[in-house]
N, C-alpha and C positions, 0 to 999 in steps of 0.2 A: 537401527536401534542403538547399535553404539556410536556413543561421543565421536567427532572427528580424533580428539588428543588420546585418544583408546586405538585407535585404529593409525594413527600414528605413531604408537607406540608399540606397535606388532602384533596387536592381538587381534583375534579375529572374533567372527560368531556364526552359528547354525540355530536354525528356528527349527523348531517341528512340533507339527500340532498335537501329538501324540506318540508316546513313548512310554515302555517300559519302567525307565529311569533313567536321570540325564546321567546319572554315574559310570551307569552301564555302557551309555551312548559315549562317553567320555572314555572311555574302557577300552571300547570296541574303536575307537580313532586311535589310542595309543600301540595299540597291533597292529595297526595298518601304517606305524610309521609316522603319525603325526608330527609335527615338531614342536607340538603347547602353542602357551598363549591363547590357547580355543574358547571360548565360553561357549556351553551346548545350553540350549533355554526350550521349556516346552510348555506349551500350554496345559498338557494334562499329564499326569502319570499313574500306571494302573500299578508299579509295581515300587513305587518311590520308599527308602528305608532309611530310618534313623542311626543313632548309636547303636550297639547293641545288637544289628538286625533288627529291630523293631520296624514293624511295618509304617509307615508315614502317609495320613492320607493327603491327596492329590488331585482334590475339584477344581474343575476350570477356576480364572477368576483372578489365581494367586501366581508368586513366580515360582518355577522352579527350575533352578539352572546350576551346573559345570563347570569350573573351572581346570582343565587342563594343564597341568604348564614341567616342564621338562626339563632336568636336570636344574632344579632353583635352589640347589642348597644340598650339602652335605643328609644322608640321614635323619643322625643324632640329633640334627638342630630341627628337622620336621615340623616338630607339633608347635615349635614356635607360631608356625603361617597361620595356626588356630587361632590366635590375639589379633594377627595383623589382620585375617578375613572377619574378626569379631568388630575389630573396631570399624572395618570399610561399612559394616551393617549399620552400625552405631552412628556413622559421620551421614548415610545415607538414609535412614531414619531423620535424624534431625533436619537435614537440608526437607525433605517430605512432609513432615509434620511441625516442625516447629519446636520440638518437648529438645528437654536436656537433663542433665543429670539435678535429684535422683531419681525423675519418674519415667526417663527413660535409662534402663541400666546392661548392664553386659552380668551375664549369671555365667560363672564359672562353668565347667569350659567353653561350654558354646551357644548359650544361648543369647539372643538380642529378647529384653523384659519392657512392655509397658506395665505402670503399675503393677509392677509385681507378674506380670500375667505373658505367658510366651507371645511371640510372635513372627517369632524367626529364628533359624538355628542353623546348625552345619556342622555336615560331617566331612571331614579328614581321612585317604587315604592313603598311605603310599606303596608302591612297588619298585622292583628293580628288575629291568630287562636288557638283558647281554652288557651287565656294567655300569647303567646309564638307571641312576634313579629318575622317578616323577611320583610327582604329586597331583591326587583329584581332590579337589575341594567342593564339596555338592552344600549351596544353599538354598535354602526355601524359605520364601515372605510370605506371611499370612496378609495378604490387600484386600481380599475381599469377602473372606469369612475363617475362620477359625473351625478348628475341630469341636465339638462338645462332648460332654460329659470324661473329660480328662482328668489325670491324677494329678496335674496340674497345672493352675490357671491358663486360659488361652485370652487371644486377644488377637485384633487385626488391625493395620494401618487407615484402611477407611472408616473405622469408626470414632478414629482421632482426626483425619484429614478425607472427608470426604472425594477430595476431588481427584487421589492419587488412582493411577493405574500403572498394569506393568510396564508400559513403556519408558513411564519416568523412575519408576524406582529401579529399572534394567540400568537405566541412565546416571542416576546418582549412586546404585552399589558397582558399576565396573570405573566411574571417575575416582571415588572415594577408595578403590583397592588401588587403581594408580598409585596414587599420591601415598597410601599405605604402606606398601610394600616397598616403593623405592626408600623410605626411610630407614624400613627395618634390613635393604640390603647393603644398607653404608655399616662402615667398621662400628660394632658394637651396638647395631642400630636395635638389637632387644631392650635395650635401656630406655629408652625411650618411648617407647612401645608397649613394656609392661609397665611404666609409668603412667602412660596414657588410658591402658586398660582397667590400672588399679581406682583411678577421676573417674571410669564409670560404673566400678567395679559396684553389684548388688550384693546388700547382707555385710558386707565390710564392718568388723566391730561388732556383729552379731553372733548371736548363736544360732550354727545350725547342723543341722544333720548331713553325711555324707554317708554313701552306702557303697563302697567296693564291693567285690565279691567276696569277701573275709567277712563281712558284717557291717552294721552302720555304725557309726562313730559320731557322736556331738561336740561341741566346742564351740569357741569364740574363733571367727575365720578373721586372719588378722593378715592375709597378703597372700603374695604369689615369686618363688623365688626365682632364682635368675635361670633356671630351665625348665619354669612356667608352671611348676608345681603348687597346689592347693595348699597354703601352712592353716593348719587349725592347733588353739590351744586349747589341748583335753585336760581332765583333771588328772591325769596321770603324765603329764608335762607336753611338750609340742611336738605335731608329727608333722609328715607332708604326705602326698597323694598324689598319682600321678592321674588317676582317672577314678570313674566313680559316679552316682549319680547323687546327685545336692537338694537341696531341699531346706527350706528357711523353716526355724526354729526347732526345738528338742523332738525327738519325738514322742508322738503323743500315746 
């Protein structure tokens, strides 16, 4: 299922048809010594979670997969890999369907939006063990149905492109992180990166809601700085945010 130019590039993969959560299954290889580059993919997951802990449902159908990888980058710089996995979705979306920006969009921080409406998203973990940071990057594509009754919008790749399954969008999201991330590991390669993020950036110039744990905050969302932060202009001048859950326009 992966690319030859993925597997010549040192990455590997694990299928399983059933699973916990590939995060966990990603977890559970990095105590055993792994050395990354892993992508774990499973066909179902009973125990799959979002941001937040938020439980994530998990019906056959769709992807849900891991990304392992080991010692790729200082800490600090972490949450950057959140743009570069945003956009590998974004690049792999469009190769599948055909859309582009702005009805295909990236929703700060993580999620990949048709029409406004989710479809994929990822979470970001990191740890350090005996010294030696890593990072697990857990994505999930909605191909073949979506969640319902959500607080907001959902949407799935086969109802814009009928004929996708996971094999090709396993195929076009581990090509599209290649070519991804080798950019953002060249000198200064965030520049580039959150450039390219902000082209598919959703709600840009709009007003919307952001809700940290402090409270929700409105504004005009006008970018993203150079350590990947949220800028909103409030009426009581400009902030940033490092995380947070979004939501297009005021609240109601």
């Amino acid at each position: 299922m992966l690319p030859d130019s993925v597997g010549a590039a040192g990455y590997r993969l694990i299928v399983r048809d059933a699973v916990g959560s590939t995060m966990d299954e990603a977890r559970r290889a990095l105590e055993q010594g792994d050395p990354g580059k892993l992508w774990i993919v499973a066909r179902s997951q009973n125990a799959g979670r979002g941001r937040h802990g938020r439980q994530w449902g998990s019906p056959p159908g769709n992807l849900y997969s891991s990304l392992l990888l080991v010692a790729p980058c200082e800490p600090v710089v972490a949450p950057q890999l959140s743009f570069v996995a945003s956009l590998a979705l974004h690049d792999a979306a469009t190769k599948l369907t055909g859309l582009a920006p702005p009805r295909l969009a990236l929703k700060w921080p993580n999620d990949l939006l048709i029409d406004r409406a989710k479809c994929s998203g990822l979470l970001l973990e990191g740890e350090s063990r005996g010294g030696v940071f890593s990072v697990i990057i857990g994505l999930g594509v909605n191909i073949a149905s979506c969640a319902q009754g959500t607080p907001y919008p959902a949407s799935f790749l086969q109802a814009h492109a009928p004929a996708t399954t996971i094999e090709a969008a396993l195929a076009a999201l581990t090509q599209a992180w290649l070519a991804r991330f080798a950019i953002w590991q060249r000198p200064g390669g965030f520049g580039p990166t959150r450039d390219a993020w902000l082209e598919r950036a959703a709600f840009l110039g709009e007003t919307i809601t952001i809700r940290p744990p402090e409270g929700a905050v409105s504004g005009v969302f006008t970018g993203v700085d150079r350590l990947g932060r949220l800028l909103l202009e409030t009426q009581t001048g400009p902030r940033s945010f490092d995380a947070g859950d979004l939501f297009f326009g005021a609240p109601g």
